[in-house]
PyMOL Python script that loads the backbone (N, CA, C, O; Angstrom):
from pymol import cmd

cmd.read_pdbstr("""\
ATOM      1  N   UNK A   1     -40.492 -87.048  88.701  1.00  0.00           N
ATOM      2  CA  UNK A   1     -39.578 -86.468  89.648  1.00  0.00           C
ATOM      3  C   UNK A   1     -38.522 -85.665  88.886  1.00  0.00           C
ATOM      4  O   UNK A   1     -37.744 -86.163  88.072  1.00  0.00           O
ATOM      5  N   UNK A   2     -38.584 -84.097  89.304  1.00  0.00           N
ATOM      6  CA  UNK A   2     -37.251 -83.932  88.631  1.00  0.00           C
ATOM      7  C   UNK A   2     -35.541 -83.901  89.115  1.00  0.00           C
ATOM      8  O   UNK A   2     -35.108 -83.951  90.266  1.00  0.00           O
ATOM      9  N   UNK A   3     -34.834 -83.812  87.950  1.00  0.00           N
ATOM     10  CA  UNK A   3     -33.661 -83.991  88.964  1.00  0.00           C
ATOM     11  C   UNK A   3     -33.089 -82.497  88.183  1.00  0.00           C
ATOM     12  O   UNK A   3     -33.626 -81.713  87.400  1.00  0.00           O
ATOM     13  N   UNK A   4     -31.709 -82.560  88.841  1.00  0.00           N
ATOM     14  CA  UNK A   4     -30.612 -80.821  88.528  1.00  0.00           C
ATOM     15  C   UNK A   4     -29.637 -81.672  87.232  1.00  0.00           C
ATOM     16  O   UNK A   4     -29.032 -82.723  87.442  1.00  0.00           O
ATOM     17  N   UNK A   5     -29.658 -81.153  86.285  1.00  0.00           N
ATOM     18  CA  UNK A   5     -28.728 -81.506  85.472  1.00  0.00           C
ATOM     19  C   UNK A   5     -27.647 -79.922  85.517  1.00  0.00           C
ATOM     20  O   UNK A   5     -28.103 -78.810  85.248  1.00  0.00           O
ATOM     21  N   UNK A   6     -26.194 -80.185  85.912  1.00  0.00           N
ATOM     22  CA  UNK A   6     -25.205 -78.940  85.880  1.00  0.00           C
ATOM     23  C   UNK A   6     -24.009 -79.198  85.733  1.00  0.00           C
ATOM     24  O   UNK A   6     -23.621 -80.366  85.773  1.00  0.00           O
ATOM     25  N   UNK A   7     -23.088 -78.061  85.511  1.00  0.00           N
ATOM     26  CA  UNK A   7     -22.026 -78.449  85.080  1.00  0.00           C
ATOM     27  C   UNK A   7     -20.999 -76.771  84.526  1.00  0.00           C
ATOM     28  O   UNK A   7     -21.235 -75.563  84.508  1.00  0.00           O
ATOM     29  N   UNK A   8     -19.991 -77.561  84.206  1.00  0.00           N
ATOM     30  CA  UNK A   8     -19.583 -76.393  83.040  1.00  0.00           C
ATOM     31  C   UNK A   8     -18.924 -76.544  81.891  1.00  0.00           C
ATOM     32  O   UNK A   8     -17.936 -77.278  81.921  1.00  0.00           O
ATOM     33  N   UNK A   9     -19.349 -75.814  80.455  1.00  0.00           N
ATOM     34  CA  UNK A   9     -19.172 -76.393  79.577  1.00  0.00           C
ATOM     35  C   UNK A   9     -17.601 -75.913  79.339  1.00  0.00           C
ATOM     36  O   UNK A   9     -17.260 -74.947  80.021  1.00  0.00           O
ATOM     37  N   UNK A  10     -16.915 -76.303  78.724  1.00  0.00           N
ATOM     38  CA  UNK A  10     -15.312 -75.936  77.790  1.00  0.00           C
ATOM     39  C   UNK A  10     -15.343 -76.772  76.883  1.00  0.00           C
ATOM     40  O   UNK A  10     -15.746 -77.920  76.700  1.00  0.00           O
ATOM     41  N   UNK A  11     -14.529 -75.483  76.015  1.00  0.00           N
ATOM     42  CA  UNK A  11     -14.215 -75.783  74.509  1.00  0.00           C
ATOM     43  C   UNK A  11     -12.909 -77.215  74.661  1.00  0.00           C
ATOM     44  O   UNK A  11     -12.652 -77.628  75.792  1.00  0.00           O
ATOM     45  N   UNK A  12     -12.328 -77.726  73.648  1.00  0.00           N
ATOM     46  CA  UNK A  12     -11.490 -78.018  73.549  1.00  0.00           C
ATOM     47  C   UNK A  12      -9.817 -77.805  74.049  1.00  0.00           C
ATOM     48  O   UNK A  12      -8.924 -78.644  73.928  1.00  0.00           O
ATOM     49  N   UNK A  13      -9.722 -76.663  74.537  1.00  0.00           N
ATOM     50  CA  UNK A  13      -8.851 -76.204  75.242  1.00  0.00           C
ATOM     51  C   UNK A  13      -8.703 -76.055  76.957  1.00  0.00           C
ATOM     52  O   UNK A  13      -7.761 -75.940  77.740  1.00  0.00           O
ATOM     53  N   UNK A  14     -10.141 -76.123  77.058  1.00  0.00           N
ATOM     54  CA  UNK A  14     -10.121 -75.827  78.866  1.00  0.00           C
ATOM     55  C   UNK A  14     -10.864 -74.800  78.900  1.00  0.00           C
ATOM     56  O   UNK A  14     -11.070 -74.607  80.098  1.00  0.00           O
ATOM     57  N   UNK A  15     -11.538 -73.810  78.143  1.00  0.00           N
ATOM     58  CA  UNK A  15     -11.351 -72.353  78.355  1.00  0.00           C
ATOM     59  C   UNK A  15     -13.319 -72.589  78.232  1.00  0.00           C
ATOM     60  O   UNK A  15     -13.943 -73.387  77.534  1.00  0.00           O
ATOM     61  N   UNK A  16     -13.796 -71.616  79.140  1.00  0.00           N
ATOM     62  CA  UNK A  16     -15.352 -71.544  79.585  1.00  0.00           C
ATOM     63  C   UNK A  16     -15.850 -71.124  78.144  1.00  0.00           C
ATOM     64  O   UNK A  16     -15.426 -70.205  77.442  1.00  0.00           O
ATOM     65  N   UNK A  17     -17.073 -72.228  77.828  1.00  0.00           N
ATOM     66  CA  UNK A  17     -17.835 -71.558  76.575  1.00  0.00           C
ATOM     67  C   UNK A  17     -18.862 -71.060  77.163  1.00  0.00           C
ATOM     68  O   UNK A  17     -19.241 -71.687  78.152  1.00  0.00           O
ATOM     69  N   UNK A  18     -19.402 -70.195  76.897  1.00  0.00           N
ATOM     70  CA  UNK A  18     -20.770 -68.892  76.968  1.00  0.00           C
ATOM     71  C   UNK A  18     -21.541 -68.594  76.223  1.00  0.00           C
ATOM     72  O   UNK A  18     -22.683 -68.483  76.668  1.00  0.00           O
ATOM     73  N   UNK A  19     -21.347 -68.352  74.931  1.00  0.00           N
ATOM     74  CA  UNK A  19     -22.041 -67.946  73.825  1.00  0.00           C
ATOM     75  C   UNK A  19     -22.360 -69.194  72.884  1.00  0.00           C
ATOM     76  O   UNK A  19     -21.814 -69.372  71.795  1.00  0.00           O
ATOM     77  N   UNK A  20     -23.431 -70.131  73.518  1.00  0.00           N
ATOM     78  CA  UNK A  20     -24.195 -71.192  72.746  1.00  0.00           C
ATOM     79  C   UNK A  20     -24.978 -71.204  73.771  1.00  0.00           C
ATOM     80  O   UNK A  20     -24.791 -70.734  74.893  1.00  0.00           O
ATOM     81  N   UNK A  21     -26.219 -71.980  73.173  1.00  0.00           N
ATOM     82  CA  UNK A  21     -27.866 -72.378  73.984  1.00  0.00           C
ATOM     83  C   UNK A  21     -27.235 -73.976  74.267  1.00  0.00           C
ATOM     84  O   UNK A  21     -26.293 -74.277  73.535  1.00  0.00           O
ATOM     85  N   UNK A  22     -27.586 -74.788  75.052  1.00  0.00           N
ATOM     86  CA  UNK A  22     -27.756 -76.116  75.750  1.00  0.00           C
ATOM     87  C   UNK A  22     -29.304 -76.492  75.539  1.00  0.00           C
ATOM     88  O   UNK A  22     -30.222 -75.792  75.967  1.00  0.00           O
ATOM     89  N   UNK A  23     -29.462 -77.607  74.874  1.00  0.00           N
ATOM     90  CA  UNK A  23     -30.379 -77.900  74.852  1.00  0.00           C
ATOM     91  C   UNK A  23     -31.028 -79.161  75.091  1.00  0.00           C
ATOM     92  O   UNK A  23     -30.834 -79.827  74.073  1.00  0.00           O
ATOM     93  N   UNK A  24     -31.612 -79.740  75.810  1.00  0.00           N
ATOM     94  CA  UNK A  24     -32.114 -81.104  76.238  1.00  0.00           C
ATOM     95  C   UNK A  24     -32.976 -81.897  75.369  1.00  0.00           C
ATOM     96  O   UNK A  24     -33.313 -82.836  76.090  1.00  0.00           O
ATOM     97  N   UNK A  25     -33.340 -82.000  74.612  1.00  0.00           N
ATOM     98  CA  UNK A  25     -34.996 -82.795  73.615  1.00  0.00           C
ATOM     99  C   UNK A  25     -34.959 -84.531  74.100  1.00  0.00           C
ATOM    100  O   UNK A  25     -34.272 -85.506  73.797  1.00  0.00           O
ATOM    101  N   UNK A  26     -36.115 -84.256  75.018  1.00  0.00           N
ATOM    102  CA  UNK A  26     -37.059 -85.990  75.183  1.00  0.00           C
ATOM    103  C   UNK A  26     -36.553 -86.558  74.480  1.00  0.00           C
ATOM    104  O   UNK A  26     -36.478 -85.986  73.393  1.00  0.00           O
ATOM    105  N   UNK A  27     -35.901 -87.940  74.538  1.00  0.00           N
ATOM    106  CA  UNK A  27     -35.891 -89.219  73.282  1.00  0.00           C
ATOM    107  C   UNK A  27     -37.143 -89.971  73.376  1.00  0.00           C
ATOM    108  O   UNK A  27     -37.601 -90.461  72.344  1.00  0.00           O
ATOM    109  N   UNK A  28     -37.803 -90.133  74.586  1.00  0.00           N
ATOM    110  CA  UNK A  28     -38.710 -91.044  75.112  1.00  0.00           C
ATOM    111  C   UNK A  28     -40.192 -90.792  75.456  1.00  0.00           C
ATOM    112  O   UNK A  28     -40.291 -89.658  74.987  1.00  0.00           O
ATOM    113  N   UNK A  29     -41.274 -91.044  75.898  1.00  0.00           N
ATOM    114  CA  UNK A  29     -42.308 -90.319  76.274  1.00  0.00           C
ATOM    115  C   UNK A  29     -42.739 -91.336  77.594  1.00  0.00           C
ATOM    116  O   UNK A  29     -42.767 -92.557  77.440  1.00  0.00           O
ATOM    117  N   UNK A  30     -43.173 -90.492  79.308  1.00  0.00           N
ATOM    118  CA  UNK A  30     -43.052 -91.041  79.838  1.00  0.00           C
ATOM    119  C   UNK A  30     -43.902 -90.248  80.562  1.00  0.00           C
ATOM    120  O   UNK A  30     -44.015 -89.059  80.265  1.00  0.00           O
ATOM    121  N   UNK A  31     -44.597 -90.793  81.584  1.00  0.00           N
ATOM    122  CA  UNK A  31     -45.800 -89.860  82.257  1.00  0.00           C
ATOM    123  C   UNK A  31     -45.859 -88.788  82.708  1.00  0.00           C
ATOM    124  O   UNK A  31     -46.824 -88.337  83.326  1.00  0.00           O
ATOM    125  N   UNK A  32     -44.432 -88.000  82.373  1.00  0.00           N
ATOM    126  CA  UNK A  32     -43.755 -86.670  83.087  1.00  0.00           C
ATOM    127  C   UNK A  32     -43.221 -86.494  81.848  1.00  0.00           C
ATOM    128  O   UNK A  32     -43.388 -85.279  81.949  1.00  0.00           O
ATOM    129  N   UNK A  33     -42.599 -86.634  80.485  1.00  0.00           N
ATOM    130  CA  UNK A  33     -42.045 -86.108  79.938  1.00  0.00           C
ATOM    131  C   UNK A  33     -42.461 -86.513  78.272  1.00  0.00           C
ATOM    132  O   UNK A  33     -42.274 -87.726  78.175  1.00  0.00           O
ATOM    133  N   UNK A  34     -42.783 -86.144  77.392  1.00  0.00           N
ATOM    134  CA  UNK A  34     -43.481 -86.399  76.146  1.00  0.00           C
ATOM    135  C   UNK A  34     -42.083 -85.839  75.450  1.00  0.00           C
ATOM    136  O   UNK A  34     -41.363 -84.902  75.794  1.00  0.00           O
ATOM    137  N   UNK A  35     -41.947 -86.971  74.099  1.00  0.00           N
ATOM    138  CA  UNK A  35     -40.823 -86.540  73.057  1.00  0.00           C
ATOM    139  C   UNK A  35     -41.016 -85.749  72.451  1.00  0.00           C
ATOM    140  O   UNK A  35     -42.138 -85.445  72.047  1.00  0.00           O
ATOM    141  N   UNK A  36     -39.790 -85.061  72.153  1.00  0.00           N
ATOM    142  CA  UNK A  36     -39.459 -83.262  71.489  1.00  0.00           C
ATOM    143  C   UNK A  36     -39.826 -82.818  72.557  1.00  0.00           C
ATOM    144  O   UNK A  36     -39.186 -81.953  71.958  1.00  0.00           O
ATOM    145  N   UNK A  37     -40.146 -82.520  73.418  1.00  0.00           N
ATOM    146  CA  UNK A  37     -39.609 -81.740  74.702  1.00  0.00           C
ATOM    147  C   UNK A  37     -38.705 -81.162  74.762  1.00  0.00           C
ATOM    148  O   UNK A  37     -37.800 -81.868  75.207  1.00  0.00           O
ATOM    149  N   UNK A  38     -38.279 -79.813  74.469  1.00  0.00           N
ATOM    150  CA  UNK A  38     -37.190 -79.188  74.357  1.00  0.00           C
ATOM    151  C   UNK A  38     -36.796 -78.412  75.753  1.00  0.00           C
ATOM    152  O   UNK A  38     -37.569 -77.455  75.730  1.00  0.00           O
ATOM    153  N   UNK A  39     -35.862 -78.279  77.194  1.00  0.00           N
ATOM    154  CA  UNK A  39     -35.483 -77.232  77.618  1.00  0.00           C
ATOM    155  C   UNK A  39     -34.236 -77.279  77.340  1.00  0.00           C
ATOM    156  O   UNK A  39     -33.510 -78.237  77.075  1.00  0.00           O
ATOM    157  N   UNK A  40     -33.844 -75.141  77.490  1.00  0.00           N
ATOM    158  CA  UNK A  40     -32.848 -75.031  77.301  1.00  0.00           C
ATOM    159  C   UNK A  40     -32.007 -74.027  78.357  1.00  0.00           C
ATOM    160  O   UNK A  40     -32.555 -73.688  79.405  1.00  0.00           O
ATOM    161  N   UNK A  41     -30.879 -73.646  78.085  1.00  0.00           N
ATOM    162  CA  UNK A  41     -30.163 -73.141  79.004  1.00  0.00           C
ATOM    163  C   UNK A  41     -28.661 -72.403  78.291  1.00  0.00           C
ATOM    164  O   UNK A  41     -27.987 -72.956  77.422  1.00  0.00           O
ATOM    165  N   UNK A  42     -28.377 -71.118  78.867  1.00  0.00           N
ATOM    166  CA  UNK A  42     -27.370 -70.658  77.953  1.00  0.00           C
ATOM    167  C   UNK A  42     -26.127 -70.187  79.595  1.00  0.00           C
ATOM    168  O   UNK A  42     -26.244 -69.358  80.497  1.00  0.00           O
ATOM    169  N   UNK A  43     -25.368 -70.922  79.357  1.00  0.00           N
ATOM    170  CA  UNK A  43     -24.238 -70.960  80.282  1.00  0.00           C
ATOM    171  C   UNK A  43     -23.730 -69.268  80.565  1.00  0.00           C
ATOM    172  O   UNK A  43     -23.801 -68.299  79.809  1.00  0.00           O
ATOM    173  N   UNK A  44     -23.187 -69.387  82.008  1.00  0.00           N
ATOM    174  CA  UNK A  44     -22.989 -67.964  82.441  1.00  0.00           C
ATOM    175  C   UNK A  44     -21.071 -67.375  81.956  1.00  0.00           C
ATOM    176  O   UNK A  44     -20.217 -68.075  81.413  1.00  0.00           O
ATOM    177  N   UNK A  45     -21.027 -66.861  82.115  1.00  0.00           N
ATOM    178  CA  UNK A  45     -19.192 -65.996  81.777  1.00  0.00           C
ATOM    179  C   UNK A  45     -18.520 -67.184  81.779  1.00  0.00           C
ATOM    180  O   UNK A  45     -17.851 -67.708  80.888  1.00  0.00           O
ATOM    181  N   UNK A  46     -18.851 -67.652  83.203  1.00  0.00           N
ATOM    182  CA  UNK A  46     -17.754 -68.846  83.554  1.00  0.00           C
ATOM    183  C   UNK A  46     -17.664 -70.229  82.750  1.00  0.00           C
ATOM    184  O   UNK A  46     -16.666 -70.949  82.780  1.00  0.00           O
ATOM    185  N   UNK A  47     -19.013 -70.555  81.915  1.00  0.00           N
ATOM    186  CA  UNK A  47     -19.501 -71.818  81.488  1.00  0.00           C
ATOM    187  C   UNK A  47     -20.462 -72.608  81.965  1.00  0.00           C
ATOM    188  O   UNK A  47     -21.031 -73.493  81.326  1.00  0.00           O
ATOM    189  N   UNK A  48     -20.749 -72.161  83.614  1.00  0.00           N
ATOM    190  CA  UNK A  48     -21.617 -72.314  84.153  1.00  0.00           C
ATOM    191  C   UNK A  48     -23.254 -72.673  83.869  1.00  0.00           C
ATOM    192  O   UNK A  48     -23.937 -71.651  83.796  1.00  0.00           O
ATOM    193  N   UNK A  49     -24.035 -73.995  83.690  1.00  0.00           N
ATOM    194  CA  UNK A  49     -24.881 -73.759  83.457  1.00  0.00           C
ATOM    195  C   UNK A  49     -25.925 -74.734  84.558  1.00  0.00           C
ATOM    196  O   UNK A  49     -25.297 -75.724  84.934  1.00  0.00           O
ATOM    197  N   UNK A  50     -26.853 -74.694  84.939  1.00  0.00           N
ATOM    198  CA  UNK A  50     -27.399 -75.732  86.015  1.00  0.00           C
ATOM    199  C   UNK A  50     -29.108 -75.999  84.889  1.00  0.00           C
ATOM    200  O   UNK A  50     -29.355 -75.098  84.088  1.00  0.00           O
ATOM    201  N   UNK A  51     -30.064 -77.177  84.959  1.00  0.00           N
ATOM    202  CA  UNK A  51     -31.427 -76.779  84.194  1.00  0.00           C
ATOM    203  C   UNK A  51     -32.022 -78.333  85.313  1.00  0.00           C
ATOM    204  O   UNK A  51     -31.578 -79.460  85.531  1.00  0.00           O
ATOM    205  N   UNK A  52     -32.918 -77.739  85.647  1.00  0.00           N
ATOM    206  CA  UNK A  52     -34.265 -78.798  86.341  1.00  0.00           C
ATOM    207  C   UNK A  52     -35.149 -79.397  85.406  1.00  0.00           C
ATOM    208  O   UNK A  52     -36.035 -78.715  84.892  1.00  0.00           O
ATOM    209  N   UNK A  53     -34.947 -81.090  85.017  1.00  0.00           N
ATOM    210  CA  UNK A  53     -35.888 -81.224  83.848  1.00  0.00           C
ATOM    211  C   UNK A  53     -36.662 -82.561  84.719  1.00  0.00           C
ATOM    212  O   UNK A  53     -36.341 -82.817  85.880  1.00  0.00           O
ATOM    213  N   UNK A  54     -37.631 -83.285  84.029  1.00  0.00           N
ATOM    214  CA  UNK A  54     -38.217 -84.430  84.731  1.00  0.00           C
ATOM    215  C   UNK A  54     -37.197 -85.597  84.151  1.00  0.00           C
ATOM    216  O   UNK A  54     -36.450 -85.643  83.173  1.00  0.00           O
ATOM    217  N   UNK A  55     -37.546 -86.589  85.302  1.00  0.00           N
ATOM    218  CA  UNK A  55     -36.386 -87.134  84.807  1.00  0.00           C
ATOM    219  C   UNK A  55     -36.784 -88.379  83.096  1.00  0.00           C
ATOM    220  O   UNK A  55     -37.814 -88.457  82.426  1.00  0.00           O
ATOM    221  N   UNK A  56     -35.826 -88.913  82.995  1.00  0.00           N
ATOM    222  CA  UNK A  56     -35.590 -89.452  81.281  1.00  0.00           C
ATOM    223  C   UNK A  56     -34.697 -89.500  80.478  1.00  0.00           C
ATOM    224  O   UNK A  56     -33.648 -89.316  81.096  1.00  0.00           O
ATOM    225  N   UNK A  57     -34.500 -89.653  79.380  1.00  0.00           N
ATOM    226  CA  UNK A  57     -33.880 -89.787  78.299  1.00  0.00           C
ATOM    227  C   UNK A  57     -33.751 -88.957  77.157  1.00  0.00           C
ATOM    228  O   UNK A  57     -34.500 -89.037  76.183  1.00  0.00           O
ATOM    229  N   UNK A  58     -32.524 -87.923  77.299  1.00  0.00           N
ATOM    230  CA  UNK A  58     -32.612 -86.584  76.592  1.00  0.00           C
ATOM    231  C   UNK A  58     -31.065 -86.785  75.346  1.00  0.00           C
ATOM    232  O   UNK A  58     -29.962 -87.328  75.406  1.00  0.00           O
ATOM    233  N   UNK A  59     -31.711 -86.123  74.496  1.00  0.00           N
ATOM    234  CA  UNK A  59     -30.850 -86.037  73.542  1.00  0.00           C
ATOM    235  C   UNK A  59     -29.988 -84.354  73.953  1.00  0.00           C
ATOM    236  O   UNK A  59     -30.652 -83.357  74.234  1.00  0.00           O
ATOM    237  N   UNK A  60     -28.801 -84.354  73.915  1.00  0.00           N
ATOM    238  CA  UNK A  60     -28.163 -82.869  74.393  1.00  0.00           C
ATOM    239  C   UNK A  60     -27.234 -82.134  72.747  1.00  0.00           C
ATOM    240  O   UNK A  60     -26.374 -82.603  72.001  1.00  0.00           O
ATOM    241  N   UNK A  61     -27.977 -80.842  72.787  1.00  0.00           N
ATOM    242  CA  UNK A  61     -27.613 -79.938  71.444  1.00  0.00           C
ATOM    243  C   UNK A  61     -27.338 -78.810  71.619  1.00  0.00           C
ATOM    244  O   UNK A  61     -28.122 -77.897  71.879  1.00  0.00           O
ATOM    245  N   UNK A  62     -25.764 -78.734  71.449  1.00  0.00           N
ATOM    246  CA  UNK A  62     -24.827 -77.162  71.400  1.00  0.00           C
ATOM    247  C   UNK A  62     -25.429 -76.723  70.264  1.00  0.00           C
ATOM    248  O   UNK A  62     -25.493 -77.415  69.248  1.00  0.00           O
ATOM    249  N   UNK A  63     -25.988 -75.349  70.379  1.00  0.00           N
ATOM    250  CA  UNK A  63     -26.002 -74.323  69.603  1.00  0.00           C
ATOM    251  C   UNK A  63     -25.238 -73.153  69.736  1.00  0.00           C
ATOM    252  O   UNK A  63     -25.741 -72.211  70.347  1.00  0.00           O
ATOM    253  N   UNK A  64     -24.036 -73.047  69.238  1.00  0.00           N
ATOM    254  CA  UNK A  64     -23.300 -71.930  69.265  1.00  0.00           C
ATOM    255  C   UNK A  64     -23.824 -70.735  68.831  1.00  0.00           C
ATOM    256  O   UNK A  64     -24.214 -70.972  67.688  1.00  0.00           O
ATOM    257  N   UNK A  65     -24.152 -69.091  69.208  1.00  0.00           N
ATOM    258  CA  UNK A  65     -24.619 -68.516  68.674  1.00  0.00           C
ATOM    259  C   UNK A  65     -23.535 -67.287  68.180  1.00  0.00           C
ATOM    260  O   UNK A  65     -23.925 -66.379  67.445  1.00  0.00           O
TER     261      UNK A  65
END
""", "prot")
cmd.dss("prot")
cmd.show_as("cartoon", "prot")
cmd.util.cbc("prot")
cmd.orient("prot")
């Protein structure tokens, strides 16, 4: 089943981050989701980011670019 993982990201100050990837990777393997499973998602102006994954146990990785 999947579910909506969303939100918005900020820096340390309050202020919308944009320019990094979001990234989800499987911890677990489960009849819908096999480990290293990577999706990702790169937040809008605002920080804005929403991603549909199956559901589980995800490790989450800012990549600032």
């Amino acid at each position: 089943m999947a579910v909506k993982i969303s939100g918005v990201l900020k820096d340390g100050t309050g202020k919308p981050v944009q320019n990094c990837t979001i990234q989800l990777k499987a911890r677990r393997n489960s009849t819908t989701v096999v480990v290293n499973t990577v999706g990702s998602e790169n937040p809008d102006e605002a920080g804005r980011y929403s991603m549909d994954v199956e559901y589980g146990q995800y490790s989450v990785i800012l990549q600032v670019d």
